[in-house]
C-alpha positions in Angstrom: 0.0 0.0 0.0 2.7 2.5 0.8 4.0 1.5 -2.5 0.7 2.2 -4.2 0.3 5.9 -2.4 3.8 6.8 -3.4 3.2 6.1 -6.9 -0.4 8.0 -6.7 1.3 11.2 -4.9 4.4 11.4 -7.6 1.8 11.2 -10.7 -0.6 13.8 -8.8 2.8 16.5 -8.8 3.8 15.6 -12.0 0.7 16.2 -13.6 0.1 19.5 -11.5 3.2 20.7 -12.8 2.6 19.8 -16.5 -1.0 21.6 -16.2 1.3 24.4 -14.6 4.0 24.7 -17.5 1.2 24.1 -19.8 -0.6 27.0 -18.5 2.5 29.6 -18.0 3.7 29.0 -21.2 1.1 29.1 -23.2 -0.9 32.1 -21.4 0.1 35.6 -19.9 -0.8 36.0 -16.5 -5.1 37.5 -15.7 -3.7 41.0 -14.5 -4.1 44.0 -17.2 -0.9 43.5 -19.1 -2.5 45.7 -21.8 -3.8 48.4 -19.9 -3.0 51.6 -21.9 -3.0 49.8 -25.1 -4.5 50.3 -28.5 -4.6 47.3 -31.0 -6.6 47.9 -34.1 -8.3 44.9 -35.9 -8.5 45.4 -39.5 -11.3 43.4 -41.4 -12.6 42.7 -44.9 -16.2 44.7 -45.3 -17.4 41.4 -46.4 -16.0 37.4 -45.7 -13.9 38.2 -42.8 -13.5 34.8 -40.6 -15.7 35.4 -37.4 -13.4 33.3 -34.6 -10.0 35.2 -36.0 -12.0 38.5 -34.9 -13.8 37.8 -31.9 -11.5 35.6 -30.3 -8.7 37.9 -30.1 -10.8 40.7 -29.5 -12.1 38.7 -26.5 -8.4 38.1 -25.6 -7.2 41.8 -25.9 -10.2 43.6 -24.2 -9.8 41.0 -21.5 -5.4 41.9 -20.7 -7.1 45.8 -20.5 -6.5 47.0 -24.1 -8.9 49.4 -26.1 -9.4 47.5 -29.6 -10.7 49.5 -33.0 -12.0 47.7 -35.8 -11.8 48.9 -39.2 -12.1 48.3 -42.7 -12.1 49.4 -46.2 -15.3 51.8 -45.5 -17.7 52.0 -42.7 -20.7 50.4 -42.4 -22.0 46.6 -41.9 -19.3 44.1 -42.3 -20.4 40.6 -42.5 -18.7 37.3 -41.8 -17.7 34.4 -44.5 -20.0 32.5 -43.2 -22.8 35.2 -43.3 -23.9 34.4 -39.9 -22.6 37.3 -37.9 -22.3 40.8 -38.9 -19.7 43.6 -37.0 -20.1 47.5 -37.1 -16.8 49.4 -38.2 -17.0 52.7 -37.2 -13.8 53.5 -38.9 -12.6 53.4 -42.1 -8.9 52.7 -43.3 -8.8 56.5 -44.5 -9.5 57.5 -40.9 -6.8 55.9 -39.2 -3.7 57.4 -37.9 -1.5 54.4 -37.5 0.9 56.0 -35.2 -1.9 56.0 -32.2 -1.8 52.1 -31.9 0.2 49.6 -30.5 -0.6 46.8 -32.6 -2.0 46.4 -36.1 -3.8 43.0 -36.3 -5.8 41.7 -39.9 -8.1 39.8 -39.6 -8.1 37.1 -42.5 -11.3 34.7 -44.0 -11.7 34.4 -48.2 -12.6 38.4 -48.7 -9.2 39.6 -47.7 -8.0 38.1 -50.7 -10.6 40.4 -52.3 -10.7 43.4 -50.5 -7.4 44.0 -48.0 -4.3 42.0 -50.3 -4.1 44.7 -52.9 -5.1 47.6 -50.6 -2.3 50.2 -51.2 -3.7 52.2 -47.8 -3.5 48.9 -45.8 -0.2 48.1 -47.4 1.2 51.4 -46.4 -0.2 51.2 -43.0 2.0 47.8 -42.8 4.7 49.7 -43.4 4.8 52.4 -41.2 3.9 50.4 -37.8 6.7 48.0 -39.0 9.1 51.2 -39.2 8.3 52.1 -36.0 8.5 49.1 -34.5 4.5 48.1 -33.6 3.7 44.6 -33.2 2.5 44.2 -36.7 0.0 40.6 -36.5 -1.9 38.4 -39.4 -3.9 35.3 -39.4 -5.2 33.1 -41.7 -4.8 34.7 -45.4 -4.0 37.9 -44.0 -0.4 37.7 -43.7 0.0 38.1 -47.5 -0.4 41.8 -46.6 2.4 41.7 -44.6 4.3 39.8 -47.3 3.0 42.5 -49.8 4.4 45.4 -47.8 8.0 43.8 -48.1 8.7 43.1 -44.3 8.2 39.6 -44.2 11.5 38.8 -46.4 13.5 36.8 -45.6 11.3 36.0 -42.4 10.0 32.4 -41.2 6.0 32.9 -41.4 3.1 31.3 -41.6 -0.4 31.6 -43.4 -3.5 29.6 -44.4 -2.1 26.7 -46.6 -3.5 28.4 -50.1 -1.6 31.4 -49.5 1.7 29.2 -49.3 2.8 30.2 -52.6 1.5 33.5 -52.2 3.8 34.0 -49.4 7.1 32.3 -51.0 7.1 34.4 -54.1 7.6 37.6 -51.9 10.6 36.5 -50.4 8.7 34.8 -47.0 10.1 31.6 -45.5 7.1 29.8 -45.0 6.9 27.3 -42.0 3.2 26.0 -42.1 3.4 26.7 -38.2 0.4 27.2 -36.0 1.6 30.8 -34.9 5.1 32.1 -36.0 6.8 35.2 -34.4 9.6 36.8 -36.0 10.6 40.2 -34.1 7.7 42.1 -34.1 5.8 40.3 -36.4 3.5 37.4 -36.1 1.2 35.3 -38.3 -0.8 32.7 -37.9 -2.1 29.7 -39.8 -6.0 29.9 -39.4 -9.1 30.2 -37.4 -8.3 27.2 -35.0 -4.9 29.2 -33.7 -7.1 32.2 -33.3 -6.4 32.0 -29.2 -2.3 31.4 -29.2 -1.9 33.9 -31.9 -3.7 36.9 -29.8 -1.4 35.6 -26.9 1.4 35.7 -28.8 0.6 39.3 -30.2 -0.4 40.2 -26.7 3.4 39.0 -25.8 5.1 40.7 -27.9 3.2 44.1 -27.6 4.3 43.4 -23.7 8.2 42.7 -25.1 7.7 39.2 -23.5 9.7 36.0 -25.2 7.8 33.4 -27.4 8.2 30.3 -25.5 7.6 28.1 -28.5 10.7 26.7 -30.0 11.2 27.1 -33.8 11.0 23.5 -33.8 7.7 23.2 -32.2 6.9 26.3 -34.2 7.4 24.6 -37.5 5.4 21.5 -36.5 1.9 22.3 -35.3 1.1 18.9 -33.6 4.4 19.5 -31.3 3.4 23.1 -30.0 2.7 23.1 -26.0 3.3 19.1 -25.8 6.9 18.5 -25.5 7.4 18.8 -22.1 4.2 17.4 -20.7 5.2 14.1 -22.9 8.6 14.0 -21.1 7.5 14.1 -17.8 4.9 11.4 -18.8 7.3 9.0 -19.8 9.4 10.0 -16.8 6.4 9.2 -14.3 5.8 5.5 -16.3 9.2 4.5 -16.0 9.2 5.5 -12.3 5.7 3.5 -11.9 7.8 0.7 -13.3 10.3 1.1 -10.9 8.5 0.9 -7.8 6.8 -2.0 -9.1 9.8 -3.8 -9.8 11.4 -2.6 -6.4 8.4 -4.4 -5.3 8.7 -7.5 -6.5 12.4 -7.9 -5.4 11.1 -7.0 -2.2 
């Protein structure tokens, strides 16, 4: 019995502590982090993907941050999958970049329509990347970035039809979940939607990606690496006991 309730207490710590490194490195803390911040959310006025808004948005308002969302004109945006609709108050034309911390587009099928050739977009790509503002894409968004030149020569990620979109400007695509190079990061689609607004939210704070460019590179890998190890670890020390047992 003693045996037994060793074995029971060791996998009870081990697992607390994977949960915890799970947790702390894949999460910033509940406090405010982004109190003071601005992030502005840039959509396509029609066919924007409704998880890579409202997630993040969830995420940002949540750390403290005041989040705009805009698009190519006000009005009515409505979602690819026409079952939500968002209210932009503000145009691209009516945005001064330089009052935000973090640009962040929004992807779904109608940026390819409306925000990859956009020349005002493009430019406002530019100028936060200049000035060093966490500059943040998801989905097939991140061809603006590639558009605007500041991805080359950069590892980055997209949605996978966008691959070749993103090699042929100079990118060095990964096929990653969430991929942060400096102050840039892109993301591969509307089931990342939660690590990438961490990961902005990170970098806006000048905290570290945890992620390895290993695990970074292979989606299945990301956040499961250490948890595996100290699985194995507490099986072969099950085995152990049981075989101190036996001798015994």
């Amino acid at each position: 019995m003693d045996v037994i309730r060793s074995i029971t207490i060791v996998l009870m710590v081990l697992l607390v502590s994977s949960a915890t490194f799970v947790s702390s490195a894949t999460f910033v803390s509940g406090a405010k982090e982004l109190e003071g911040r601005r992030v502005l959310m840039v959509i396509a006025p029609d066919g924007y993907k409704e998880e890579e808004l409202s997630v993040p948005r969830g995420i940002f308002l949540e750390l403290g941050a005041k989040v705009d969302v805009a698009s190519t004109h006000r009005g009515i945006a409505r979602s690819m999958s026409g079952h939500e609709e968002t209210k932009v108050n503000l145009s691209l034309d009516d945005v001064n970049i330089s009052g935000y911390d973090a640009i962040v587009i929004v992807g779904g099928a109608g940026s390819m329509h409306y925000l990859w050739n956009n020349s005002k977009l493009i430019a406002m790509v530019r100028t936060a990347y200049a000035a060093n503002r966490t500059v943040a894409a998801i989905c097939l968004s991140p061809v603006v970035l590639a558009r605007a030149g500041i991805l080359k020569g950069r590892e980055c990620t997209a949605y996978p039809t966008a691959k070749d979109e993103m090699i042929k400007n100079g990118c060095r695509y990964t096929g990653g979940d969430v991929v942060v190079s400096g102050n840039i990061v892109t993301a591969r689609g509307p089931e990342c939607a939660a690590d990438f607004a961490i990961d902005v939210s990170n970098v806006m704070m000048g905290v570290e990606p945890v992620a390895s460019p290993a695990s970074a590179q292979n989606p299945e890998t990301r956040g499961y690496c250490v948890p595996a190890v100290l699985l194995a670890f507490s099986l072969a020390l099950v085995l152990f006991l049981l075989h101190h047992r036996r001798r015994r």
